[in-house]
Biotite code that builds the C-alpha atoms (Angstrom):
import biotite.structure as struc

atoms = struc.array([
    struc.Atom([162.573, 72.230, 118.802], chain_id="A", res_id=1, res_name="UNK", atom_name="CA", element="C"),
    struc.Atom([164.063, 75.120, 117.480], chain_id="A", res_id=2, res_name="UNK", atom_name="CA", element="C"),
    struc.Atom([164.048, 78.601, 118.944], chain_id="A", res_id=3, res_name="UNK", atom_name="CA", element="C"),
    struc.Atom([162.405, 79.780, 115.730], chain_id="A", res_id=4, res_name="UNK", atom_name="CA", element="C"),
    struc.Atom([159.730, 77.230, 116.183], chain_id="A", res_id=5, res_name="UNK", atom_name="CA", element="C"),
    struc.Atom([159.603, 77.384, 119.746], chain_id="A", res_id=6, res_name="UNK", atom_name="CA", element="C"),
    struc.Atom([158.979, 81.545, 119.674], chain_id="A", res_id=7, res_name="UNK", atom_name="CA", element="C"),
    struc.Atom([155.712, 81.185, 117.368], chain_id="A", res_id=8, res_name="UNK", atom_name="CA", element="C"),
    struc.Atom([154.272, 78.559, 119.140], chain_id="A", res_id=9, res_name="UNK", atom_name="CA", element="C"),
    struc.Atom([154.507, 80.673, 122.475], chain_id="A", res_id=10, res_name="UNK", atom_name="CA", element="C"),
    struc.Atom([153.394, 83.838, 120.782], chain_id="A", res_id=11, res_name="UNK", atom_name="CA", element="C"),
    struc.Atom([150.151, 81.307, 120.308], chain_id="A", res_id=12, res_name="UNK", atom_name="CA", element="C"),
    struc.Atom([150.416, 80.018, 123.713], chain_id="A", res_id=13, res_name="UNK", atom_name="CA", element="C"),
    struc.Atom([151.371, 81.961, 126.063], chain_id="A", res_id=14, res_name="UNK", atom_name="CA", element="C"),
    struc.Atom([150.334, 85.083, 124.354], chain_id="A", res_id=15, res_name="UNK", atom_name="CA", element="C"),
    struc.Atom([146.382, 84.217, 123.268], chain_id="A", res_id=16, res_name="UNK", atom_name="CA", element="C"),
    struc.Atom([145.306, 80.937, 125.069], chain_id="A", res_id=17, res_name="UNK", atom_name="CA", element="C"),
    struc.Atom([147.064, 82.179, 128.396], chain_id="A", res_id=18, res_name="UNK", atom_name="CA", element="C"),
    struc.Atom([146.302, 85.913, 127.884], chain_id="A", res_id=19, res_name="UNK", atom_name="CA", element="C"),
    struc.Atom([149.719, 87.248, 128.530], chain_id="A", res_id=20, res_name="UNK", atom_name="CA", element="C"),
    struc.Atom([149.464, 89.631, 125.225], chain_id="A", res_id=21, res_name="UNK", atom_name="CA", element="C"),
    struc.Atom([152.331, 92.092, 126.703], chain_id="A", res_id=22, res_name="UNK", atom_name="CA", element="C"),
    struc.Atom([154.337, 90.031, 127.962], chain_id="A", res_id=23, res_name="UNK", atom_name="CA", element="C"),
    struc.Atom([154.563, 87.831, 125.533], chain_id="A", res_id=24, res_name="UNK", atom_name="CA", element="C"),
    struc.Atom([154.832, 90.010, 122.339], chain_id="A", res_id=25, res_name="UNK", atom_name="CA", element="C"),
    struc.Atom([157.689, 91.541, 123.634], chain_id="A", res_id=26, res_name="UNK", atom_name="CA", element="C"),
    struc.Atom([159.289, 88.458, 124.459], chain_id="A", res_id=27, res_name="UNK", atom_name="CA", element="C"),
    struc.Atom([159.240, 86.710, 121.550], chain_id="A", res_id=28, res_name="UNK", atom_name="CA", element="C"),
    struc.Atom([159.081, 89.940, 118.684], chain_id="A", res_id=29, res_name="UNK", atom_name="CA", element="C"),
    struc.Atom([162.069, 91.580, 117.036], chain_id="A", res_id=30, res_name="UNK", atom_name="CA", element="C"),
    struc.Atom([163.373, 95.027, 116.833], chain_id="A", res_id=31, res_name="UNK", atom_name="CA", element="C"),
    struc.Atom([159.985, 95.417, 114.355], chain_id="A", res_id=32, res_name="UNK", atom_name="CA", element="C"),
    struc.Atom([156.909, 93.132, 113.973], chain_id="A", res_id=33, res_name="UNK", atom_name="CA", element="C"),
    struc.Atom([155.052, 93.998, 110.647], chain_id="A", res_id=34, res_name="UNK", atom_name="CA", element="C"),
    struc.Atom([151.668, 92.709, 110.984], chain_id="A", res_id=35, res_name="UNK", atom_name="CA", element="C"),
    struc.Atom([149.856, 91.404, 107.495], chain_id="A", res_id=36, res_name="UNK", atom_name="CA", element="C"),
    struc.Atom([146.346, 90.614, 109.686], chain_id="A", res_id=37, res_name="UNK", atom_name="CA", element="C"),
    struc.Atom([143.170, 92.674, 108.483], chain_id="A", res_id=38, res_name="UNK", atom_name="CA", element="C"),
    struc.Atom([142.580, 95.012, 111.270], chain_id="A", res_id=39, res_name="UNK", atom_name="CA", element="C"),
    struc.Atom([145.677, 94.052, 113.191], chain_id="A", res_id=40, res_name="UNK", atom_name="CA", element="C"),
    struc.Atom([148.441, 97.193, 113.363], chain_id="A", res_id=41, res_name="UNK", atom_name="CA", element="C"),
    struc.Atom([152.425, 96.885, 113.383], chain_id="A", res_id=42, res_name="UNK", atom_name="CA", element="C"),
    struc.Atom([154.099, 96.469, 116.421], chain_id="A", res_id=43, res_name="UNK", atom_name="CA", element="C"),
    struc.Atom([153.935, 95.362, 119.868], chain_id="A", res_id=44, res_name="UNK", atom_name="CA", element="C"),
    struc.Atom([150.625, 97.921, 120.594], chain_id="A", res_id=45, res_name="UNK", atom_name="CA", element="C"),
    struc.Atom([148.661, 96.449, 117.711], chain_id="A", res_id=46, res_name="UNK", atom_name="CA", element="C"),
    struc.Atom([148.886, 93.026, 118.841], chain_id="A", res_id=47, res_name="UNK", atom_name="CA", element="C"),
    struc.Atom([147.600, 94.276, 122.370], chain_id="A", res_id=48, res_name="UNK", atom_name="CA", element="C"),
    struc.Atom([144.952, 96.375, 120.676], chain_id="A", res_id=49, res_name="UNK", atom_name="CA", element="C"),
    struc.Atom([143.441, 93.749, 118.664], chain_id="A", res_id=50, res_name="UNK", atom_name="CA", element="C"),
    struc.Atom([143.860, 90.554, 121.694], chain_id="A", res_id=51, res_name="UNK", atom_name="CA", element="C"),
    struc.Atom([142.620, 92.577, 124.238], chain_id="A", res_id=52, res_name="UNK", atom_name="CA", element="C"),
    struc.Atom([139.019, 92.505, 123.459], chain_id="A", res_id=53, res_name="UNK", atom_name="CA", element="C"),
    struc.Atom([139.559, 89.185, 121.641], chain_id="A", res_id=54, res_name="UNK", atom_name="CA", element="C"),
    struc.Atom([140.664, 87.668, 125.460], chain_id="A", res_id=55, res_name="UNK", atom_name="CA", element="C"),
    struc.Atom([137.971, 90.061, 127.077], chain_id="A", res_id=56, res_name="UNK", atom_name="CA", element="C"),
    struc.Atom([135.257, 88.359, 125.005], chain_id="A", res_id=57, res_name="UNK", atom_name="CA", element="C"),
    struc.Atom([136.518, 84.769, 124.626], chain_id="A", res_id=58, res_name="UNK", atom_name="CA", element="C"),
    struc.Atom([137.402, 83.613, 128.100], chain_id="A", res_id=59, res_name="UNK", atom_name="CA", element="C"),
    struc.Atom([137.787, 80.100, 127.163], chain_id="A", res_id=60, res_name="UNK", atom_name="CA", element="C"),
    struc.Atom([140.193, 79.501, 124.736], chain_id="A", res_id=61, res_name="UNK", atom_name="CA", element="C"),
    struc.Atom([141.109, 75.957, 123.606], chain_id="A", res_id=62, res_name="UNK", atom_name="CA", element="C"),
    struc.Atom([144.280, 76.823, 121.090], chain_id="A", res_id=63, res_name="UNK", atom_name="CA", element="C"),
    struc.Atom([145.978, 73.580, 119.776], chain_id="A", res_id=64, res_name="UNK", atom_name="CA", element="C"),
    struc.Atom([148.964, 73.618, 117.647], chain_id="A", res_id=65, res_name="UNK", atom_name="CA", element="C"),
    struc.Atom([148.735, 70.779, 114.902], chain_id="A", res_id=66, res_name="UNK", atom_name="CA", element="C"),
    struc.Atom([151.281, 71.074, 112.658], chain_id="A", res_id=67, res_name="UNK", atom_name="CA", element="C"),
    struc.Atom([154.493, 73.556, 112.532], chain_id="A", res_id=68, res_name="UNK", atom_name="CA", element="C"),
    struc.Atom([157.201, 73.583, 109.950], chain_id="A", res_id=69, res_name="UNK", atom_name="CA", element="C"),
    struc.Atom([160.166, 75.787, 109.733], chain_id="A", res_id=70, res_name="UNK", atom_name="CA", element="C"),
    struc.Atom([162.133, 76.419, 106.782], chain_id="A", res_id=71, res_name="UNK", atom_name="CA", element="C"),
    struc.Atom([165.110, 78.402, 107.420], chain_id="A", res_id=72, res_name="UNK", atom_name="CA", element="C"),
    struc.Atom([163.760, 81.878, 108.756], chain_id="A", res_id=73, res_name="UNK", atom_name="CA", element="C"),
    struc.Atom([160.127, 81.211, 108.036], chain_id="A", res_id=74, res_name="UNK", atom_name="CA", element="C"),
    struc.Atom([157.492, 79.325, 110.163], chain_id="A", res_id=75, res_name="UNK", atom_name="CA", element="C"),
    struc.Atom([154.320, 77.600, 109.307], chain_id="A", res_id=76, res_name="UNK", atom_name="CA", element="C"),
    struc.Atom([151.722, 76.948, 112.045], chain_id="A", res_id=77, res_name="UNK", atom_name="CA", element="C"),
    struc.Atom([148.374, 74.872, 111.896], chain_id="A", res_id=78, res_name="UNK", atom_name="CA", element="C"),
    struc.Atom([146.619, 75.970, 114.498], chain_id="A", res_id=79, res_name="UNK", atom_name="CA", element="C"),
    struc.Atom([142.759, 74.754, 116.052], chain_id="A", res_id=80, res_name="UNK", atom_name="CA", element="C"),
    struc.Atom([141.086, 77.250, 118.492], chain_id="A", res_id=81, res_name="UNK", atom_name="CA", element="C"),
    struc.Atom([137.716, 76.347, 120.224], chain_id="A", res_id=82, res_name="UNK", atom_name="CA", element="C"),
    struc.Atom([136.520, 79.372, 121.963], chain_id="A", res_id=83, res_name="UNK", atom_name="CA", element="C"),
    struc.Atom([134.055, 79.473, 125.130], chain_id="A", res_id=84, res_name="UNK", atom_name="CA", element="C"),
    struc.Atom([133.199, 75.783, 124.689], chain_id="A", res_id=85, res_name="UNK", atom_name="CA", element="C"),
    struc.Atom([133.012, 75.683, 121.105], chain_id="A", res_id=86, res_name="UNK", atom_name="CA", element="C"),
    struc.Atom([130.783, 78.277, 120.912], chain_id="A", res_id=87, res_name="UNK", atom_name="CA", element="C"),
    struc.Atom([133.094, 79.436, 118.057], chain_id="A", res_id=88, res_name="UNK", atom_name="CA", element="C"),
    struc.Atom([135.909, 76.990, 116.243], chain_id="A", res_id=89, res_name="UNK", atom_name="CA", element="C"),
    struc.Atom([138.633, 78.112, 114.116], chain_id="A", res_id=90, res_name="UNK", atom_name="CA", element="C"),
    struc.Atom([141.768, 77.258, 112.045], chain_id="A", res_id=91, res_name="UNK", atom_name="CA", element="C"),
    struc.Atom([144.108, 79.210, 111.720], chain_id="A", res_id=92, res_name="UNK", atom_name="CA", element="C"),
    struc.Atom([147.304, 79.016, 109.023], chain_id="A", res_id=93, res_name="UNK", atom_name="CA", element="C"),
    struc.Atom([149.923, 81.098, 109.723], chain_id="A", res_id=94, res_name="UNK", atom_name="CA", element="C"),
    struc.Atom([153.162, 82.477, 108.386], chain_id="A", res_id=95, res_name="UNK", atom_name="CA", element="C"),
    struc.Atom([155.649, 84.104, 110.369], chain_id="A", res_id=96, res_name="UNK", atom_name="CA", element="C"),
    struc.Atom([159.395, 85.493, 109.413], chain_id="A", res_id=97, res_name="UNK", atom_name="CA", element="C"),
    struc.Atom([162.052, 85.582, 111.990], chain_id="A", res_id=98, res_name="UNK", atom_name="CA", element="C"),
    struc.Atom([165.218, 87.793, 112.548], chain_id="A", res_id=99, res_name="UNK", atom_name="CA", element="C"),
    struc.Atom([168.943, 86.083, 113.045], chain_id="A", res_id=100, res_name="UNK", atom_name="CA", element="C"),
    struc.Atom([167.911, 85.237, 117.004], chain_id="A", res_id=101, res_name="UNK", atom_name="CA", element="C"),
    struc.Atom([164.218, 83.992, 116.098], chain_id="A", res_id=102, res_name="UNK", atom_name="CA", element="C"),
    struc.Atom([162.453, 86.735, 117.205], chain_id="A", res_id=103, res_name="UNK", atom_name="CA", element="C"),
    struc.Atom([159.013, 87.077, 114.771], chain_id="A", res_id=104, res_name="UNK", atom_name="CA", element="C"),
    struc.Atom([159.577, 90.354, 112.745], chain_id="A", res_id=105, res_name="UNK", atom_name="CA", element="C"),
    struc.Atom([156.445, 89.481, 110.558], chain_id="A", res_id=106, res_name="UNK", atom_name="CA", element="C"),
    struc.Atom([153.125, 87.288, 110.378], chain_id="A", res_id=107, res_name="UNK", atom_name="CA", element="C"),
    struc.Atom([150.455, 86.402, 107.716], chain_id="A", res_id=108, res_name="UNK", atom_name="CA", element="C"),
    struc.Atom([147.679, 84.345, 108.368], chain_id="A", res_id=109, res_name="UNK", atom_name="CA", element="C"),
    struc.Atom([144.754, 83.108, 106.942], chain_id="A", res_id=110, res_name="UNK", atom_name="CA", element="C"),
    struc.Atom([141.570, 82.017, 109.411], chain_id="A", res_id=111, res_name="UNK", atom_name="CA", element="C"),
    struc.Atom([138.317, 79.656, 108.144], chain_id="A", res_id=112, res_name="UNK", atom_name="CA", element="C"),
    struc.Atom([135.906, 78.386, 110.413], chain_id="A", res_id=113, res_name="UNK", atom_name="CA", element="C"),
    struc.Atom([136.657, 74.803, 111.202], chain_id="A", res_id=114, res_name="UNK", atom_name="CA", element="C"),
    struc.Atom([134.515, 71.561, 109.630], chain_id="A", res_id=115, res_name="UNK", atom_name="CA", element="C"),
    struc.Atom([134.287, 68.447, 111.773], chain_id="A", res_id=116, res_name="UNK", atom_name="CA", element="C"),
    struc.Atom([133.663, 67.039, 108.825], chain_id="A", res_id=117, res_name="UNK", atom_name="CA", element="C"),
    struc.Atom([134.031, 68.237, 104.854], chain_id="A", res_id=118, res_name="UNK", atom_name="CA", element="C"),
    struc.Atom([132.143, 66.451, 101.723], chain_id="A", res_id=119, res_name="UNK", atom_name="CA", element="C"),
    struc.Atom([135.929, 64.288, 101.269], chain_id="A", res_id=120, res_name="UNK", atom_name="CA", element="C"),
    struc.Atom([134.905, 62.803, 104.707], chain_id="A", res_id=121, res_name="UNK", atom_name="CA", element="C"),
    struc.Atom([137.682, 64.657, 106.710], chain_id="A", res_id=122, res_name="UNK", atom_name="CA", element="C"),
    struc.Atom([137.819, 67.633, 109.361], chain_id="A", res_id=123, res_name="UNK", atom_name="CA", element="C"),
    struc.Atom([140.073, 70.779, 108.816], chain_id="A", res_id=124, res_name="UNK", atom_name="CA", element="C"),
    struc.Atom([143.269, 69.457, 110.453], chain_id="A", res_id=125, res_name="UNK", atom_name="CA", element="C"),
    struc.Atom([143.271, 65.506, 110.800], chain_id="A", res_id=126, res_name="UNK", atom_name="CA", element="C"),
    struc.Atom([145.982, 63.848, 108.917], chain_id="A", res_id=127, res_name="UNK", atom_name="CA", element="C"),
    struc.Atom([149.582, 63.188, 109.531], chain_id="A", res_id=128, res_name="UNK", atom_name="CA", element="C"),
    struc.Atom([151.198, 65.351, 111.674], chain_id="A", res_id=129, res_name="UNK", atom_name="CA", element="C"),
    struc.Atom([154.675, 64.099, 111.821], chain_id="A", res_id=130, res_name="UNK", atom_name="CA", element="C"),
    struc.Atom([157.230, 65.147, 108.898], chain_id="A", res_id=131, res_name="UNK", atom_name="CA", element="C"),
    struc.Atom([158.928, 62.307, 106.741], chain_id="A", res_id=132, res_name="UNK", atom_name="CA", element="C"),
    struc.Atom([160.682, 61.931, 103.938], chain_id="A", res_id=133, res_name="UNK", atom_name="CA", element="C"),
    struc.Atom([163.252, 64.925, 104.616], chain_id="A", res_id=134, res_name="UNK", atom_name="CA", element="C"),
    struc.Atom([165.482, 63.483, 102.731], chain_id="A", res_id=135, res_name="UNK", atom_name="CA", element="C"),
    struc.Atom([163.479, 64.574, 99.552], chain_id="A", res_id=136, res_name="UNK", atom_name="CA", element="C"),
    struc.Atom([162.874, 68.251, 100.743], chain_id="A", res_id=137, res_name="UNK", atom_name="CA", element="C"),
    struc.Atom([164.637, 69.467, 97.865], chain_id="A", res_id=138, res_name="UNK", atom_name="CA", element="C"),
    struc.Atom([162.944, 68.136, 95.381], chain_id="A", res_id=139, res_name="UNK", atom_name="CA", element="C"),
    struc.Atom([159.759, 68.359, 97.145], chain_id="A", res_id=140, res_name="UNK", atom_name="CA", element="C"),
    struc.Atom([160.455, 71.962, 97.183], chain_id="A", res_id=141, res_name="UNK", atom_name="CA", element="C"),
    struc.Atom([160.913, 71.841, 93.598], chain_id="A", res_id=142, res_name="UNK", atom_name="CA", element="C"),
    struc.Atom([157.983, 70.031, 92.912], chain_id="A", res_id=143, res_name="UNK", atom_name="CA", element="C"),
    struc.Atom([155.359, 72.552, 94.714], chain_id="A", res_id=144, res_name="UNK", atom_name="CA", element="C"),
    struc.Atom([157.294, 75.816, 92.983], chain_id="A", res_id=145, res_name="UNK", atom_name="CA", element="C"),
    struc.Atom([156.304, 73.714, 89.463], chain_id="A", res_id=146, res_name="UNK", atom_name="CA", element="C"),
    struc.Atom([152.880, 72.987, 90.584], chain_id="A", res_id=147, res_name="UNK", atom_name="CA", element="C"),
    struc.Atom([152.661, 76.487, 91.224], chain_id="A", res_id=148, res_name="UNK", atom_name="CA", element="C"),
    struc.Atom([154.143, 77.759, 88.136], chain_id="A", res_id=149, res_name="UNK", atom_name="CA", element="C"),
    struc.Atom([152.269, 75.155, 86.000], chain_id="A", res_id=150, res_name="UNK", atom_name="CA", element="C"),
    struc.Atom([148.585, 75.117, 87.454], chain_id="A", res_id=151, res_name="UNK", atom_name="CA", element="C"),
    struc.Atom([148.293, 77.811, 89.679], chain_id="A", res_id=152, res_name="UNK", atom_name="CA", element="C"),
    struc.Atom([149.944, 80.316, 87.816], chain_id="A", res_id=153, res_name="UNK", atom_name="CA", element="C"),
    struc.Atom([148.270, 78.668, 84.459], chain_id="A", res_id=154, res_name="UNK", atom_name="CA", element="C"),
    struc.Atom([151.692, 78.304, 82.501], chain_id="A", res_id=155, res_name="UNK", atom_name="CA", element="C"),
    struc.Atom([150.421, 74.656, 82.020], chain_id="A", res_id=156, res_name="UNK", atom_name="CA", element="C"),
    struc.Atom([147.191, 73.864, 83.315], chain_id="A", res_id=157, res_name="UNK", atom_name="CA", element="C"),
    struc.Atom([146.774, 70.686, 81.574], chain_id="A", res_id=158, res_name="UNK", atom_name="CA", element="C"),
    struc.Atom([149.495, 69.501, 83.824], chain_id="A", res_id=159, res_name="UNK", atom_name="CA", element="C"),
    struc.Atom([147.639, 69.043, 86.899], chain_id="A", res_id=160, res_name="UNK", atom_name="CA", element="C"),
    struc.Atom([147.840, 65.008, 86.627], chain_id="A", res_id=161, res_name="UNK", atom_name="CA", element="C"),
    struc.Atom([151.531, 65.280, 87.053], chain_id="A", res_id=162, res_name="UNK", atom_name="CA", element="C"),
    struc.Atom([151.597, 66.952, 90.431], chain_id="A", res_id=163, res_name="UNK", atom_name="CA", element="C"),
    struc.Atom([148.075, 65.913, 91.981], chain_id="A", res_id=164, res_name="UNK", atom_name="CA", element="C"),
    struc.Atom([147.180, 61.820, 92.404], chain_id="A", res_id=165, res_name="UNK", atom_name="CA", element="C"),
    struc.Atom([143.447, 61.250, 91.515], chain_id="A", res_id=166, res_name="UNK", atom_name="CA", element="C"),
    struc.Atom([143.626, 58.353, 93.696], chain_id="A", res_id=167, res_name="UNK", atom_name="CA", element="C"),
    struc.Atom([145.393, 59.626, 96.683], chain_id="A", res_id=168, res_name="UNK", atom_name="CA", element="C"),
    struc.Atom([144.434, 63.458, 96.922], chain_id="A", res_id=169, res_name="UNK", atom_name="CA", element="C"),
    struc.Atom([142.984, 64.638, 99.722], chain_id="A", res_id=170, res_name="UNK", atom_name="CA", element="C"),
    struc.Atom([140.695, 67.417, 100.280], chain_id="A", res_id=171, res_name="UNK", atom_name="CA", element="C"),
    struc.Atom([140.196, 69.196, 104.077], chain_id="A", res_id=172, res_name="UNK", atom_name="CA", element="C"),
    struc.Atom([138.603, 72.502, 102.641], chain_id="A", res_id=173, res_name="UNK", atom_name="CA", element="C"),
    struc.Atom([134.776, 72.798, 103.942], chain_id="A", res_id=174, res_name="UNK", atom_name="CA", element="C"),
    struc.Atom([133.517, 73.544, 100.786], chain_id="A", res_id=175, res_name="UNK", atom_name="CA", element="C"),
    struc.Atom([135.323, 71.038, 98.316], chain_id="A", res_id=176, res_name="UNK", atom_name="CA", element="C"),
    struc.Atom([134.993, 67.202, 97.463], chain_id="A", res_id=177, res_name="UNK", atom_name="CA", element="C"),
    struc.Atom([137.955, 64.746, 97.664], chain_id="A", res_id=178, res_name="UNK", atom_name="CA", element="C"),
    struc.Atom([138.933, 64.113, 94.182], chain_id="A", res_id=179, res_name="UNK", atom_name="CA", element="C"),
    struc.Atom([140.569, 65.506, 90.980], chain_id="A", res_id=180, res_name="UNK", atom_name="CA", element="C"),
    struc.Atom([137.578, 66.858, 89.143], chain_id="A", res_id=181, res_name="UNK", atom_name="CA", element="C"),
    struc.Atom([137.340, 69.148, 91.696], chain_id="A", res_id=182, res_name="UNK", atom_name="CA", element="C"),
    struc.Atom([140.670, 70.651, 90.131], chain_id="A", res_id=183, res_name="UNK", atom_name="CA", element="C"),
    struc.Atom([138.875, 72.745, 87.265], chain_id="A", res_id=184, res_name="UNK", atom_name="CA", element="C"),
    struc.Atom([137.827, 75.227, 90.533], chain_id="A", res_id=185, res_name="UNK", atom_name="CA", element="C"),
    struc.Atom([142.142, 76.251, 90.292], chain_id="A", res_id=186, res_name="UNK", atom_name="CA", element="C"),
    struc.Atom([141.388, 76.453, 86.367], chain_id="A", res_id=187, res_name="UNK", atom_name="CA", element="C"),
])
């Protein structure tokens, strides 16, 4: 695992499911951490500020890491969190970018309450969690920048066939059915 890798997962781990916000944030943040979370400021205080009563409130904290990628200096987590029992359940997607020695300089995220299951028949996370097929990351790269170009950014709508199977698609948002048709929503 890399140090890049390694350094988000911990600020996860070690930082909110074992409550060592300090301690942690200052291990594992650069020279700056710009923080892109509503309600969350910059820097090592922020990150204190807003976990403090987070930890204070939420004494059990079941945090799971499910998937993490890491593309040169950036990091994707997946992340499940059950709080006091379940009382509360969470996913989390986050995006962090790291310095030249991994440290985290910056995070996004974006947090949905979880589904155990979703009209497709699926939960918020299941699915594959191992990578394959790196030796197409290239053009798999390619392929989401056109499907973002194309459908997202509307250059060519009509295109959505050539970057989404009808047969294999799968669908793990709460509020969404497995299929194509469901693709006019993007339109």
């Amino acid at each position: 695992m890399s140090k890049r890798l390694e350094n988000t997962m911990n600020l996860y781990l070690e930082g909110i499911r074992d409550g060592n916000l300090r301690e942690t944030v200052t291990k594992y943040t650069g020279a700056r951490y710009t923080q892109h979370s509503t309600g969350v400021r910059d820097g090592i205080e922020g990150f204190v500020e807003f976990f403090e009563p987070f930890i204070a409130k939420n004494p059990k904290r079941d945090i799971q890491i499910v998937r993490g990628i890491e593309d040169g200096q950036y990091v994707f987590l997946h992340v499940y969190q059950s709080l006091n029992d379940g009382e509360a359940e969470w996913v989390t997607t986050d995006f962090f970018d790291t310095d030249e020695n991994g440290k985290i300089i910056e995070h996004w995220d974006v947090i949905s309450a979880y589904a155990a299951q979703t009209p497709s028949g699926h939960t918020s996370v299941d699915g594959p969690t191992e990578i394959s097929g790196l030796d197409k990351t290239e053009e798999n790269k390619q392929l989401v920048r056109d499907l973002i170009r194309d459908v997202l950014i509307g250059e060519a709508p009509e295109k959505i066939d050539d970057y989404i199977s009808s047969e294999e698609y799968i669908q793990h948002n709460a509020e969404v059915p497995v299929g194509l048709n469901t693709s006019n929503l993007w339109r």
